[in-house]
Backbone bond lengths (Angstrom), bond angles and torsions (degrees), N, CA, C in turn:
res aa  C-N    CA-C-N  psi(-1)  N-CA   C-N-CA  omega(-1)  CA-C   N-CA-C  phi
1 X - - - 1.449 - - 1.527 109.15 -
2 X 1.491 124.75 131.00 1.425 130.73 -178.21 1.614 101.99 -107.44
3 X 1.194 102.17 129.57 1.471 115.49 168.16 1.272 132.18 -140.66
4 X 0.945 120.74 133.43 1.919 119.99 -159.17 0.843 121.57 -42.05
5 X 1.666 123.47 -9.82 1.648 121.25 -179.20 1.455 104.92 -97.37
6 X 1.677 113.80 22.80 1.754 92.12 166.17 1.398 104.68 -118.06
7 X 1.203 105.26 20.17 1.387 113.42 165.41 1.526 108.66 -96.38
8 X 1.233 156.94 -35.99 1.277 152.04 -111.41 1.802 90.45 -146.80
9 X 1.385 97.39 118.99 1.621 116.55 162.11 1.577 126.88 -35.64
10 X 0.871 119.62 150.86 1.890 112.51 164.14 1.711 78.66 -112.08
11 X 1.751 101.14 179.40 1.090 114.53 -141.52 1.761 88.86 -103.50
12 X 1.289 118.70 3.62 1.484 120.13 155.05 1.450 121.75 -71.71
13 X 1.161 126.68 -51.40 1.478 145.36 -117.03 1.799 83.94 -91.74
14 X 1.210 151.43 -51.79 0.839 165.81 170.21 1.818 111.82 -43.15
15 X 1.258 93.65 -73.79 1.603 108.31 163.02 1.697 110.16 -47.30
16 X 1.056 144.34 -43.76 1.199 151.77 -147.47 1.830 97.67 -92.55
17 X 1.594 110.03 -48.87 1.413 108.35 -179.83 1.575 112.81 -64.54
18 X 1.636 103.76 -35.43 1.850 111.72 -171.34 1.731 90.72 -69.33
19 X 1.417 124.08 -44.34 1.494 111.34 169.81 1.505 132.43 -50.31
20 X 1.200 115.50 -42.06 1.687 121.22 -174.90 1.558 99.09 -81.52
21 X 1.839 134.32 -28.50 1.097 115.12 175.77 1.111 104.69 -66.81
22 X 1.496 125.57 -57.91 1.751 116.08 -175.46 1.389 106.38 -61.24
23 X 1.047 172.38 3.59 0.962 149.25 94.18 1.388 129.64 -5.29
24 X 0.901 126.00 -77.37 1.742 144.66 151.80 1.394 112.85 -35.94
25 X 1.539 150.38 -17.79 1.201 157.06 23.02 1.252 102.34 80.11
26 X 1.341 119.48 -100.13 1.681 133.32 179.73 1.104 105.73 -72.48
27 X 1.054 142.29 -20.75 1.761 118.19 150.87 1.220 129.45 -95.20
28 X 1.341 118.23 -12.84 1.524 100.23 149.26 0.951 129.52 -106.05
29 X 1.704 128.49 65.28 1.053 144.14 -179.23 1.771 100.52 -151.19
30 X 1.612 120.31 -12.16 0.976 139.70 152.04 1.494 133.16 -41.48
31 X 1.144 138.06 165.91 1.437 130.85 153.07 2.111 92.48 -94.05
32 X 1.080 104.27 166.80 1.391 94.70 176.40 1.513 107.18 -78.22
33 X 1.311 104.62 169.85 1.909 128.13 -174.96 1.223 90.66 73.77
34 X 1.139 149.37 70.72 1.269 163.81 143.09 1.814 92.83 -66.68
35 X 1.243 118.25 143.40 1.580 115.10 174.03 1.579 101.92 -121.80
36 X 1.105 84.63 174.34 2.136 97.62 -163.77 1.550 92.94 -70.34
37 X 1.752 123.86 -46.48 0.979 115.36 -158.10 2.008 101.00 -63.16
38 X 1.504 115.55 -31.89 1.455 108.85 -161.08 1.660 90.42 -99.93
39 X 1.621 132.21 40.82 0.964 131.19 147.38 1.462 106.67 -106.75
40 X 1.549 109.36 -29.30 1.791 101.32 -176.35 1.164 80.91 -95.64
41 X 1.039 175.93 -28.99 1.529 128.86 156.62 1.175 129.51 -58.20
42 X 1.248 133.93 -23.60 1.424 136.31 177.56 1.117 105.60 -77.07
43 X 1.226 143.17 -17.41 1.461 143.77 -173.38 1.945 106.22 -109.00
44 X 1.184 101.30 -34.85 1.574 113.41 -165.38 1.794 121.22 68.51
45 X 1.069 97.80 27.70 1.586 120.47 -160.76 2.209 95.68 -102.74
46 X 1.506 88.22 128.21 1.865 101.21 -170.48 1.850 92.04 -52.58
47 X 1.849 86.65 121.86 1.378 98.96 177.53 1.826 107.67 -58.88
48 X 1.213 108.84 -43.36 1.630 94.56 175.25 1.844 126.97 -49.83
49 X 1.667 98.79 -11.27 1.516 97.32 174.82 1.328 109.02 -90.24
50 X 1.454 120.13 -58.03 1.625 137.95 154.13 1.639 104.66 1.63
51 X 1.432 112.73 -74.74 1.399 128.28 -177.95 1.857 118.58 -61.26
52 X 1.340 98.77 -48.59 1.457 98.47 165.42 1.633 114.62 -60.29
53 X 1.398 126.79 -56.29 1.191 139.80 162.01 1.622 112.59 -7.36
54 X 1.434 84.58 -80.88 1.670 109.96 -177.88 1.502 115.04 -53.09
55 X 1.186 106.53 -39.90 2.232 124.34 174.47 1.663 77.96 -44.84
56 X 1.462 123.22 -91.86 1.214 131.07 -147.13 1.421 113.83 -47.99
57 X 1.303 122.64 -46.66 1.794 141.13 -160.89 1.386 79.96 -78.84
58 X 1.324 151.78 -80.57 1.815 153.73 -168.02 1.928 82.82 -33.56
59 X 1.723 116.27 -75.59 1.567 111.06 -147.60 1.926 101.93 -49.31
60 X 1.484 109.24 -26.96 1.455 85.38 -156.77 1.591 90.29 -121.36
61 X 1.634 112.90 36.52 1.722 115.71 148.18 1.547 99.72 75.93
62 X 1.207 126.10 28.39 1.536 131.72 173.12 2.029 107.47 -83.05
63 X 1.704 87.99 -33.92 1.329 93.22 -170.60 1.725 90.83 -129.31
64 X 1.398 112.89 -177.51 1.516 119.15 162.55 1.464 104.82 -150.17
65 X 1.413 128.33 136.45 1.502 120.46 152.12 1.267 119.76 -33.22
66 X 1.558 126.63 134.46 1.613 119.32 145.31 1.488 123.47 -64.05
67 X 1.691 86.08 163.96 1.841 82.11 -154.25 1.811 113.66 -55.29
68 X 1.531 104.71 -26.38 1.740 91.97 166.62 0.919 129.26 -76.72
69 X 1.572 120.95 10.79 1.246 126.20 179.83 1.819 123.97 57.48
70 X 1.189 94.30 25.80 1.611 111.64 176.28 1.915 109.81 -104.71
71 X 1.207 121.69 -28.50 1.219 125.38 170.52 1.231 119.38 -126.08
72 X 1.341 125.71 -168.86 1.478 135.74 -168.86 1.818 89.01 -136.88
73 X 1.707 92.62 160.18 1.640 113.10 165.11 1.479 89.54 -165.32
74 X 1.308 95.66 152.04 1.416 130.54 172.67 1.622 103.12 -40.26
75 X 1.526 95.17 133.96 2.019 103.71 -167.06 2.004 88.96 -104.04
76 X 1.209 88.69 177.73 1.556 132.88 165.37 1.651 116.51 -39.53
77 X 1.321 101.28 -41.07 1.636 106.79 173.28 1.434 103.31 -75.28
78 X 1.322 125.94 -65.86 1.787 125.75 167.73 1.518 114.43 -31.90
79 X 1.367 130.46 -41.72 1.329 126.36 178.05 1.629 103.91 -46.85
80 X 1.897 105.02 -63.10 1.181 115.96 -153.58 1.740 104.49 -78.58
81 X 1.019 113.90 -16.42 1.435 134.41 -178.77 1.657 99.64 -63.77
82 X 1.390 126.68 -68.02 1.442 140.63 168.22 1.816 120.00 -51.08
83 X 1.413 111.95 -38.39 1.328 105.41 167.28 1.151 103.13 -80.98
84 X 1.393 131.63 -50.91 1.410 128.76 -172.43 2.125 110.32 -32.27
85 X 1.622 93.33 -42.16 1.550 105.45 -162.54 1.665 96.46 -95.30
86 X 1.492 145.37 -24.54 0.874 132.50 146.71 1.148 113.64 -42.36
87 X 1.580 144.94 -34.42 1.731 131.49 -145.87 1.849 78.96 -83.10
88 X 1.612 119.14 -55.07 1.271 138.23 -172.08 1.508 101.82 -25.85
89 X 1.092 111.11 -83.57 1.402 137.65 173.04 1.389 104.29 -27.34
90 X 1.545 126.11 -40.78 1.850 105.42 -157.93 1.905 85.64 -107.92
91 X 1.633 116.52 10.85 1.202 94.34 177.92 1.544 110.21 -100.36
């Protein structure tokens, strides 16, 4: 059954995407091992979202831990994400 409310935002869902791009944002504009704490400061954005943020972008390869597991760098999905949008671009 389709009903008009699975079309229509709550008043997070919006906010939440403009969060994970800036996020994504400050680390790739980073050197890698960038840490969560010197992303919620660079953003000024509630470290408890920062961290949830980052949980999600790591599970589905947007981001990856560095190998000491003290920072993040840009994952495997961003590679394919950027060629994917380069092919776009030269067509």
């Amino acid at each position: 059954m389709t009903t008009s409310q699975e079309h229509v935002f709550d008043g997070r869902q919006p906010s939440a995407v403009s969060n994970a791009l800036s996020i994504l944002h400050v680390v790739a504009a980073a050197p890698p091992g960038i840490t969560a704490k010197e992303i919620h400061q660079s953003l000024q954005m509630p470290r408890a979202t920062v961290y949830r943020i980052i949980k999600h972008l790591v599970a589905e390869e947007f981001l990856v831990r560095s190998q000491d597991l003290h920072g993040f760098a840009l994952g495997s999905r961003m590679r394919e994400f950027s060629r994917n949008a380069a092919q776009h671009l030269r067509a």
